[in-house]
N, CA and C of each residue as an Amber inpcrd file, in Angstrom:
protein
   546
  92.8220000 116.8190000 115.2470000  93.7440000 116.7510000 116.3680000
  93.7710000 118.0470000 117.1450000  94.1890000 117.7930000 118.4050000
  94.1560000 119.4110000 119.1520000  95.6560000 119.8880000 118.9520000
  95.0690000 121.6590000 118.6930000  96.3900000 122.1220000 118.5750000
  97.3620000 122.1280000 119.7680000  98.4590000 122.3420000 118.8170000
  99.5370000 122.6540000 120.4010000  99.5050000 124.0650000 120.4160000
  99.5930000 124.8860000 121.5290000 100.0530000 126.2140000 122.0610000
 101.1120000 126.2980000 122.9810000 102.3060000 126.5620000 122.0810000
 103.3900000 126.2990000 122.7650000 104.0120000 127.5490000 122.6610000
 104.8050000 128.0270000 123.6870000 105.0510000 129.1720000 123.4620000
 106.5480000 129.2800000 122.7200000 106.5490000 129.5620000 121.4130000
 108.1560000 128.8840000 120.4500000 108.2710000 130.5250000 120.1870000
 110.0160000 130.7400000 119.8140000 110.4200000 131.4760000 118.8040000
 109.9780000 131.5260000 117.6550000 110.1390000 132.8470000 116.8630000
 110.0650000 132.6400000 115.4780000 110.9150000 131.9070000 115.1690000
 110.4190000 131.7430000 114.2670000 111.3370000 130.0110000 113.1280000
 110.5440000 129.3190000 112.7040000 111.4400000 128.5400000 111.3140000
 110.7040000 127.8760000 110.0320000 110.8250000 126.6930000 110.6660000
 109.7180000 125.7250000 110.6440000 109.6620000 124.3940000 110.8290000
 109.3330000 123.7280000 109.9940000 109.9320000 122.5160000 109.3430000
 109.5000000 121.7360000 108.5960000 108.8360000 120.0290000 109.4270000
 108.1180000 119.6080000 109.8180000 107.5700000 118.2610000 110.3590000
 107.6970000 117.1990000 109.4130000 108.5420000 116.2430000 108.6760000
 108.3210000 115.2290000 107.8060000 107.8750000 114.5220000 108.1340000
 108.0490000 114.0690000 109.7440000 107.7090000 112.5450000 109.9060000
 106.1550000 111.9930000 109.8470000 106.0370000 111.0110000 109.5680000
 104.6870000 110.5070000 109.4450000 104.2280000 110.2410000 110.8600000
 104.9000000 109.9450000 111.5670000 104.2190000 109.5690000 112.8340000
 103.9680000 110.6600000 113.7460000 104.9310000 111.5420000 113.7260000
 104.7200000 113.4760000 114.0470000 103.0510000 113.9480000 113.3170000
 103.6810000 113.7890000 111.7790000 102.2210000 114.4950000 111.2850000
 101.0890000 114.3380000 111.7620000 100.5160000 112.9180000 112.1430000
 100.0570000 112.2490000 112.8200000  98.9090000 112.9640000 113.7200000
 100.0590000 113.7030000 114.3030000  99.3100000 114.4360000 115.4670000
  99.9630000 115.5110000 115.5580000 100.3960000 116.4380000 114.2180000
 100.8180000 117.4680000 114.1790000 100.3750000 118.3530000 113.6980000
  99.9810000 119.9080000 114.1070000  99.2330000 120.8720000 113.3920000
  99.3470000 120.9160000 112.1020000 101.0700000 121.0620000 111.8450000
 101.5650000 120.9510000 110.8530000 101.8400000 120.3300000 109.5160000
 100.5530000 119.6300000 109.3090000 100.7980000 118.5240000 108.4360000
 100.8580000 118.6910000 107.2520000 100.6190000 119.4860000 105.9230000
 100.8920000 119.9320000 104.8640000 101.9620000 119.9040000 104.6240000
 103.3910000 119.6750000 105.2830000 104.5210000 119.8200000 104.3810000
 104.9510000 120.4950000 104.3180000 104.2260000 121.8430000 104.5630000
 104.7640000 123.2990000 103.9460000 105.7120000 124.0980000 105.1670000
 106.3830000 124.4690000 104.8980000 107.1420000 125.4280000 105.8940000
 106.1490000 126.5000000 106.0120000 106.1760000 126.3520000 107.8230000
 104.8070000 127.2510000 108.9150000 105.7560000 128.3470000 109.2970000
 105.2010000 129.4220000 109.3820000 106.2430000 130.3370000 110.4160000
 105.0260000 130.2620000 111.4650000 105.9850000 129.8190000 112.7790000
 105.2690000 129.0710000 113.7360000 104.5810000 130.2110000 114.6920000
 105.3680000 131.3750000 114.3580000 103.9570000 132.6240000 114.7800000
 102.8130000 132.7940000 114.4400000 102.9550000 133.1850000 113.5360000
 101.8740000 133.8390000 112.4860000 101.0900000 132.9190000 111.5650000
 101.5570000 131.9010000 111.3880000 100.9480000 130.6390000 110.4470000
 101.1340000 131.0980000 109.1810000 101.9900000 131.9480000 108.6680000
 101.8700000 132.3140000 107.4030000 102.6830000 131.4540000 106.5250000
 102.1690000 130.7280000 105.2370000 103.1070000 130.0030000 104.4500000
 104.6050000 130.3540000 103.9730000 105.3800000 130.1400000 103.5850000
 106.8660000 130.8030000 103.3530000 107.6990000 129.8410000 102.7780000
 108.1710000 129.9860000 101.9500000 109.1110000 129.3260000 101.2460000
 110.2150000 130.0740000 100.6590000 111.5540000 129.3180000 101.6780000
 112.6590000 130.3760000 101.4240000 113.9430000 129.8180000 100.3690000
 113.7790000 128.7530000 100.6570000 114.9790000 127.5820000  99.5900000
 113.6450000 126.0870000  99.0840000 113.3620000 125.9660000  98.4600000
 112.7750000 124.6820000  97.9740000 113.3590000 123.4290000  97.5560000
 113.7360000 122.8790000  98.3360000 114.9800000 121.7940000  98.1290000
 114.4380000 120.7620000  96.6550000 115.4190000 121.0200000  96.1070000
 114.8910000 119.7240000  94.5990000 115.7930000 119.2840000  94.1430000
 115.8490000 118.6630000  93.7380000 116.8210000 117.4180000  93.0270000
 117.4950000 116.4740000  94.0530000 118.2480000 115.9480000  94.3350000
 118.9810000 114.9550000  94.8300000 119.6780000 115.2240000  96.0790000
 119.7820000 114.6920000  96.8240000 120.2910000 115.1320000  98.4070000
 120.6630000 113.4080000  98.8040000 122.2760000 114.1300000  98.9790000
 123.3660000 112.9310000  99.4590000 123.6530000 113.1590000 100.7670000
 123.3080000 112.1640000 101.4810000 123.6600000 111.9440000 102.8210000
 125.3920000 111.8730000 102.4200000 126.7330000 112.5760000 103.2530000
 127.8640000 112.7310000 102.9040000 128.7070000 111.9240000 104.5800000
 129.6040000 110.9590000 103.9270000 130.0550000 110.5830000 105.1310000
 131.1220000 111.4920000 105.7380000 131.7600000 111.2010000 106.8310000
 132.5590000 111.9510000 107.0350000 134.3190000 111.2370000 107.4960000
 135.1170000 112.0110000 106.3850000 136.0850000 110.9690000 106.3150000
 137.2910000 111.2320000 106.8550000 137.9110000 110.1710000 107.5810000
 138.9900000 109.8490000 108.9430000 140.2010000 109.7590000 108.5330000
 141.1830000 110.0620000 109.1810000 142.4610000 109.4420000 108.8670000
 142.5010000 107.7470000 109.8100000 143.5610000 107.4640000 109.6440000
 143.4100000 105.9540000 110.3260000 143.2570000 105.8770000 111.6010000
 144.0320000 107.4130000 111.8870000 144.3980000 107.7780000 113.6910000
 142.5670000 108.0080000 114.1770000 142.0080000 108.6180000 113.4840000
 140.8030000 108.7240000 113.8110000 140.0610000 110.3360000 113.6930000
 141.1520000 110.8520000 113.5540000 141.5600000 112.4970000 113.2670000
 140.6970000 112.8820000 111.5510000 139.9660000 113.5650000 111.7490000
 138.9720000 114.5270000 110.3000000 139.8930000 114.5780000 109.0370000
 139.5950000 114.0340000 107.9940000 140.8410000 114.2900000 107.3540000
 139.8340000 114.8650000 106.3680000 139.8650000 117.0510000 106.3930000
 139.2070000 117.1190000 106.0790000 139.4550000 117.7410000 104.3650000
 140.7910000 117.4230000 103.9160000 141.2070000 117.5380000 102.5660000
 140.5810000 116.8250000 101.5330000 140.1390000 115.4650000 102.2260000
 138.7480000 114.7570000 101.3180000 137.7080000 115.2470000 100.4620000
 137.0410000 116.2370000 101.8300000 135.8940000 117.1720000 101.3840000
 135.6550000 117.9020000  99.8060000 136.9270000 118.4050000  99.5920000
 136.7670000 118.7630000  97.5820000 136.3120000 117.6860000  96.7790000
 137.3140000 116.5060000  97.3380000 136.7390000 115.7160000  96.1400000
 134.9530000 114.6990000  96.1550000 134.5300000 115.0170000  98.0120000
 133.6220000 114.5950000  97.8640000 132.6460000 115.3560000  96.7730000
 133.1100000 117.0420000  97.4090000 131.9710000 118.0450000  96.7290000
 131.7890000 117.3160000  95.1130000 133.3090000 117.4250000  94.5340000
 133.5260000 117.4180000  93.3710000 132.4980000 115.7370000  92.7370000
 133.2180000 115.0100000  93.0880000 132.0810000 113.9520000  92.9060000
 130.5600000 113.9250000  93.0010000 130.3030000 114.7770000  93.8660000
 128.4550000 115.1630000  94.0270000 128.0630000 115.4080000  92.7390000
 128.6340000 117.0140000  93.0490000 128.4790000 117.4990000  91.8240000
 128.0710000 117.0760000  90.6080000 129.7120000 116.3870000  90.5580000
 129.7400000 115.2320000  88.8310000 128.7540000 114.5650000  88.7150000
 128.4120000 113.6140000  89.5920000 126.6880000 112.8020000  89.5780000
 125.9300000 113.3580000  89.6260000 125.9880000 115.0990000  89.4530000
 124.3270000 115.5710000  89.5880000 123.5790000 115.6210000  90.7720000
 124.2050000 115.4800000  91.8060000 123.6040000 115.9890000  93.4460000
 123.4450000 117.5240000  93.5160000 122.7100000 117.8850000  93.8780000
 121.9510000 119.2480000  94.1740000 122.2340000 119.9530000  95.3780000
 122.3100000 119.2160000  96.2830000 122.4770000 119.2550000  97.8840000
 123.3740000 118.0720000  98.9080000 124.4280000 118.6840000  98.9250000
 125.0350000 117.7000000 100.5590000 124.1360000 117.8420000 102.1110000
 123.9820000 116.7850000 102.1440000 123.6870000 116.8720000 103.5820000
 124.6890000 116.2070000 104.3890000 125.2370000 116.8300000 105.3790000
 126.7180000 116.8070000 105.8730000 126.1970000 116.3430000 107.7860000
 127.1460000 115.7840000 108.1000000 126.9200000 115.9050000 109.7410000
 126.0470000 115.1890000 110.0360000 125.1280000 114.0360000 108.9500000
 124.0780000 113.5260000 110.0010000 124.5280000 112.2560000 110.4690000
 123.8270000 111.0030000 110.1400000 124.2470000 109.9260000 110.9370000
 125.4800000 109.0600000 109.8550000 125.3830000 109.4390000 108.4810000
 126.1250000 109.0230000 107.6920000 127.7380000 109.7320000 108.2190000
 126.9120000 110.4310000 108.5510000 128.1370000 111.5530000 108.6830000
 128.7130000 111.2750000 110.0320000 128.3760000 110.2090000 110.9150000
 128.7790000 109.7350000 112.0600000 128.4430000 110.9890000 113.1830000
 128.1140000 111.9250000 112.6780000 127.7110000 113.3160000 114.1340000
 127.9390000 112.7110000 115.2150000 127.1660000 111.6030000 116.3290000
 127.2280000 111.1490000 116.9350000 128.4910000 110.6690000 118.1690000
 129.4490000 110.5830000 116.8350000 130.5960000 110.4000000 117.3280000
 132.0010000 111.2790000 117.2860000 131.2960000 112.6040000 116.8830000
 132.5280000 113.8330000 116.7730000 131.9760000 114.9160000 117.8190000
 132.9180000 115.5220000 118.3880000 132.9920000 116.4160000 119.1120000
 132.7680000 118.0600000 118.1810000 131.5540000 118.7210000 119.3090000
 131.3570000 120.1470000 118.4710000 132.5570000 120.7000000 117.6010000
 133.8310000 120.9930000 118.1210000 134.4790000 121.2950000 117.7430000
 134.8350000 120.5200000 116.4450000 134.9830000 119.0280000 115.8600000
 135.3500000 118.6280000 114.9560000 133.7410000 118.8480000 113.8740000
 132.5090000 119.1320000 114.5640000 131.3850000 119.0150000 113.5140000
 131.2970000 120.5260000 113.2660000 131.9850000 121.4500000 114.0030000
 132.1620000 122.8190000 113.3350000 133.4910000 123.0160000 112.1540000
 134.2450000 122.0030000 112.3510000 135.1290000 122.3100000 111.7320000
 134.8290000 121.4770000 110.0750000 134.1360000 120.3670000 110.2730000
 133.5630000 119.6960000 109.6660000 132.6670000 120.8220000 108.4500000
 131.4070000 121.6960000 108.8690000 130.9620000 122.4650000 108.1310000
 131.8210000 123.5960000 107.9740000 132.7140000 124.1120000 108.4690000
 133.3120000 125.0830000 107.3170000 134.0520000 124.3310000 106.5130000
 134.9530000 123.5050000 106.5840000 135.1320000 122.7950000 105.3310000
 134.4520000 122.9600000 104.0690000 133.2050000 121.9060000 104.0770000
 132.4660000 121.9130000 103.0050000 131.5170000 123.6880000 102.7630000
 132.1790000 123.9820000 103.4260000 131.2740000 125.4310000 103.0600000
 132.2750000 126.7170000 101.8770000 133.8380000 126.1460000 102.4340000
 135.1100000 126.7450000 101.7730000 134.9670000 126.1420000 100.5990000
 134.9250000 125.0730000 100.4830000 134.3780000 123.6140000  99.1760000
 133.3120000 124.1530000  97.9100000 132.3000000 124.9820000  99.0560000
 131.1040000 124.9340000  98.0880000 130.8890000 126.0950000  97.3970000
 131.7590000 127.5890000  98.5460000 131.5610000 128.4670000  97.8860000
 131.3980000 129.0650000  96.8330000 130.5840000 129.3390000  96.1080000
 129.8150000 130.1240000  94.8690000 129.6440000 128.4970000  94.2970000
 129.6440000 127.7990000  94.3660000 129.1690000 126.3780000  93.6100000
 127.5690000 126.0490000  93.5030000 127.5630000 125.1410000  92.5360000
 125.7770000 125.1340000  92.6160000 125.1280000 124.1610000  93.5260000
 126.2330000 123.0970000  94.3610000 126.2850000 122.0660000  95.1320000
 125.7610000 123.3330000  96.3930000 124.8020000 122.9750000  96.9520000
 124.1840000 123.4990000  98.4090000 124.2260000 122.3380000  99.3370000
 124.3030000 123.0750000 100.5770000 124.8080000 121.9740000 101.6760000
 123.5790000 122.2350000 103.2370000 123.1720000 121.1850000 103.0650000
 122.4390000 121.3400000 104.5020000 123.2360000 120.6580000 105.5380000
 122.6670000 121.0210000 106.5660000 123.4800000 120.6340000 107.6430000
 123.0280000 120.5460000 108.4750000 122.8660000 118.8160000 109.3970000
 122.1680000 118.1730000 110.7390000 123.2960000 118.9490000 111.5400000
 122.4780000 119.5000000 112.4630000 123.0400000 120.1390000 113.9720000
 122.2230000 119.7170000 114.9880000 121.4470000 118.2270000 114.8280000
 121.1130000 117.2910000 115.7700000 122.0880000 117.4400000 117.3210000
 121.6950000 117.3320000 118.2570000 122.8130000 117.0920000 119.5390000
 121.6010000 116.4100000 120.6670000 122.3010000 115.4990000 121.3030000
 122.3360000 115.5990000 122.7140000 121.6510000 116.2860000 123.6520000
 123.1510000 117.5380000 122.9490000 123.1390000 118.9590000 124.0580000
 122.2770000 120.1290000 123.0550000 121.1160000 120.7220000 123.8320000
 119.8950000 121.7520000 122.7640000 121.3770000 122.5070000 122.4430000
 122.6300000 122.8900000 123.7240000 123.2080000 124.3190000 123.4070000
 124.0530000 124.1080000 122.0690000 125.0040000 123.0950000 121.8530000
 125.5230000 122.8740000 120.7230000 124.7150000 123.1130000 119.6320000
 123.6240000 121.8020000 119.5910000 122.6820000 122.1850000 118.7740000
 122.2160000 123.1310000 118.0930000 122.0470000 124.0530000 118.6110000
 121.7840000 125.7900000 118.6790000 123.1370000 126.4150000 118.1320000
 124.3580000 126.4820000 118.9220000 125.2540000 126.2350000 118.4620000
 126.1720000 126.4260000 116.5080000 125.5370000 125.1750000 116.3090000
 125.5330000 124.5210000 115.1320000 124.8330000 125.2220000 114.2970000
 123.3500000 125.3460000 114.6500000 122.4300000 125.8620000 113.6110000
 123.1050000 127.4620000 113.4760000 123.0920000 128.0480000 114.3120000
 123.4720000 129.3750000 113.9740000 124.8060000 129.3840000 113.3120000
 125.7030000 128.3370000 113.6990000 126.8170000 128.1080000 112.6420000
 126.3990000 128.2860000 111.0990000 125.5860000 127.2920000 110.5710000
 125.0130000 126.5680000 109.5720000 124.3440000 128.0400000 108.9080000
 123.8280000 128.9060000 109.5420000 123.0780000 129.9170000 108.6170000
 124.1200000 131.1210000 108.5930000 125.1760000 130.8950000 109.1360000
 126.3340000 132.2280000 109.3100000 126.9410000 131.9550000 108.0470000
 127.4980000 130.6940000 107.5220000 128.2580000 130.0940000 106.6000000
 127.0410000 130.0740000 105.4700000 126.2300000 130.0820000 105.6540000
 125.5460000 130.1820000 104.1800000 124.7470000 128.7260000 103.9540000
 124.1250000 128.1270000 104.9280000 123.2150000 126.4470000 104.8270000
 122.3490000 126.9990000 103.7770000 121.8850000 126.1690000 102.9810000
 120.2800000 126.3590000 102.6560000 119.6870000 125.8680000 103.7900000
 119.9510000 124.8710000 104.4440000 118.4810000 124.4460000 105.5420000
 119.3820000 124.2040000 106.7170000 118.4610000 123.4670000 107.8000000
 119.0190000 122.7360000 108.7850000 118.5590000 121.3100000 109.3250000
 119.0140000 120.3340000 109.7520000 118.0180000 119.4820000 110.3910000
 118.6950000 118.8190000 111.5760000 117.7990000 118.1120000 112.2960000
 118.0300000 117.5380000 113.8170000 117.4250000 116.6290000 114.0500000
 118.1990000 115.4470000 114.6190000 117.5640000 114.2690000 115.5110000
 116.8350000 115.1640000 116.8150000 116.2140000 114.2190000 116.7990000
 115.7460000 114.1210000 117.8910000 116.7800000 113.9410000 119.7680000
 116.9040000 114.3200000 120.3540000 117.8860000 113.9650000 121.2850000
 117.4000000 112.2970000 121.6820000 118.6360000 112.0610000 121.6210000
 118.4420000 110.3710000 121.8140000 118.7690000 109.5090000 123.0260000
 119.0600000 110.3980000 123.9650000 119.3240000 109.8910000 125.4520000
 118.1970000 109.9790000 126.1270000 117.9650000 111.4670000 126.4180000
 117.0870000 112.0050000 127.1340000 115.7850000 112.2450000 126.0030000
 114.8270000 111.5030000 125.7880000 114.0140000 111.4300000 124.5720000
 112.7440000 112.2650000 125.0740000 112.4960000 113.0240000 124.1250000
 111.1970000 113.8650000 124.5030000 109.9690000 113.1120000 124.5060000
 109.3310000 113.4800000 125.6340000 108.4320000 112.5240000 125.9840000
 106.7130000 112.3370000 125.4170000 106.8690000 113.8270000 124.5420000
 105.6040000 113.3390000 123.9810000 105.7450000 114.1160000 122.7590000
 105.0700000 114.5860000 121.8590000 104.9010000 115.7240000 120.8540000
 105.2600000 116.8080000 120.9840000 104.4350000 117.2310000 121.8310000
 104.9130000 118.7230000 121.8600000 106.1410000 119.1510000 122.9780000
 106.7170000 118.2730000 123.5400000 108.1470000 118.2930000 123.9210000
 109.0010000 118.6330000 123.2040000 108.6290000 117.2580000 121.7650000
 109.6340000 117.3640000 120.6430000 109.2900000 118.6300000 119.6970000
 108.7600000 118.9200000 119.9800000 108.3630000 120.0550000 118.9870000
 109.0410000 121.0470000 119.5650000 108.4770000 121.5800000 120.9990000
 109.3420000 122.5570000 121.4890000 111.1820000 122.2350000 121.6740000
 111.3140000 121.2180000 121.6800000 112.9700000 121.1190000 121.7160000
 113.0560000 121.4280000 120.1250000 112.6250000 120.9700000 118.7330000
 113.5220000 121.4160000 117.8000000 112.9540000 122.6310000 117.5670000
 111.7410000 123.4460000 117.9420000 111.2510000 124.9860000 118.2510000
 112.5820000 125.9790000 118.8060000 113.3210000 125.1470000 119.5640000
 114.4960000 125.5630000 120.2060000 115.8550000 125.8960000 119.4690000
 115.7480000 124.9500000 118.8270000 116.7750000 124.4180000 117.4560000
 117.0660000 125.4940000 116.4050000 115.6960000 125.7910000 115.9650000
 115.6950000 126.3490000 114.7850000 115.5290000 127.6780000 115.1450000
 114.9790000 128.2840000 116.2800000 115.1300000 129.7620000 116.4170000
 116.6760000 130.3060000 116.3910000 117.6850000 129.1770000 116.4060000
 119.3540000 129.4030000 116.6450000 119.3020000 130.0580000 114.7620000
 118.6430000 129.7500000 113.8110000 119.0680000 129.9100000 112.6820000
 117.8540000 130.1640000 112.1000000 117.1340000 131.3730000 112.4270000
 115.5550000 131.7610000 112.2220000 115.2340000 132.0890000 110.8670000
 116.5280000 132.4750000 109.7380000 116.5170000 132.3580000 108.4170000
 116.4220000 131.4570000 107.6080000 116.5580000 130.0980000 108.1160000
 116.8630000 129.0280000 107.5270000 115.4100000 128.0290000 107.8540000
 115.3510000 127.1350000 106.6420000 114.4870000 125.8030000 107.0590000
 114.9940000 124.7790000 108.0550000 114.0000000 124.7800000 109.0840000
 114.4240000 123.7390000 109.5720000 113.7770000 122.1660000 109.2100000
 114.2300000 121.0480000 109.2970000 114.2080000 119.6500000 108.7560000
 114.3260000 118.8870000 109.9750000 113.0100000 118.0220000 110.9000000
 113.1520000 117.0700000 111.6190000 113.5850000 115.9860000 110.8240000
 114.4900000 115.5140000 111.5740000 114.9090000 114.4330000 110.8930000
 114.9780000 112.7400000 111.7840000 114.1380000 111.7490000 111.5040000
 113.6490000 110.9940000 112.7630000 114.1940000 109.8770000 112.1450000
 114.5840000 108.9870000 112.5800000 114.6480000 107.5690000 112.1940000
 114.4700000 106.6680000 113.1860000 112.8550000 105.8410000 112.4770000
 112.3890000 105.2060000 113.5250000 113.0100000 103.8870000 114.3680000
């Protein structure tokens, strides 16, 4: 396949999708530092990763006192990693402000715990997005991941590449995780 030469920030990219790999430089799996091509592995995600919903009062309002006992339940079953904020997590339908308030929660939750929490900072908007991620590595993420923007859809590969290129330079310490659902 031909490479892309795109002109990106430093930052860790991870490519999962099969249909990306496809026609992606990136296809090994391995976290690229998208400068230099040098391999890097900064968190190695293993064991179990729970998509975590995100839970309401009736009014419709974050009721985010839940959050312990979700942690606590992970935990108990042996989950390794929350993944917080993605579509389980309704993102879609909360405002920055409630999906920031959303990850410090579970971050107050997790502190010194062996439960690690990634966190979709998918948006819409790249700036939230960005936003988010730099949230996500201030509070202590192991990783990050992102939809794809779903309105305004990138129109080919290396669109999408450079939009979550965009993403992940917000949190240049952290893995980033496309996260696609076809």
């Amino acid at each position: 396949p031909k490479e892309l030469s795109l002109p990106m920030p430093k930052s860790s990219l991870f490519i999962t999708c099969s249909r990306i790999e496809q026609q992606n430089p990136w296809r090994n799996r391995q976290q690229i530092d998208v400068l230099s091509g040098d391999t890097m592995i900064k968190h190695r995600i293993q064991g179990l990763v729970a998509a975590t919903h995100t839970p309401f009062h009736q009014d419709g309002t974050l009721r985010l006192d839940i959050v312990e006992e979700q942690a606590a339940h992970l935990h108990k079953s042996g989950v390794s990693h929350a993944f917080i904020g993605g579509t389980t997590g309704e993102s879609s339908s909360l405002t920055l402000q409630e999906r920031t308030a959303l990850a410090v929660r579970w971050f107050e939750v997790t502190q010194g715990a062996e439960l690690k929490v990634i966190v979709h900072v998918g948006s819409n908007c790249l700036a939230d997005s960005r936003h988010l991620a730099a949230q996500a590595q201030e509070l202590g993420a192991v990783a990050v991941s992102a939809l794809a923007p779903s309105y305004f859809k990138p129109g080919n590969v290396a669109t999408l590449v450079e939009s979550m290129a965009e993403i992940a330079s917000a949190a240049p310490d952290l893995p980033f995780y496309y996260y696609e659902i076809p």
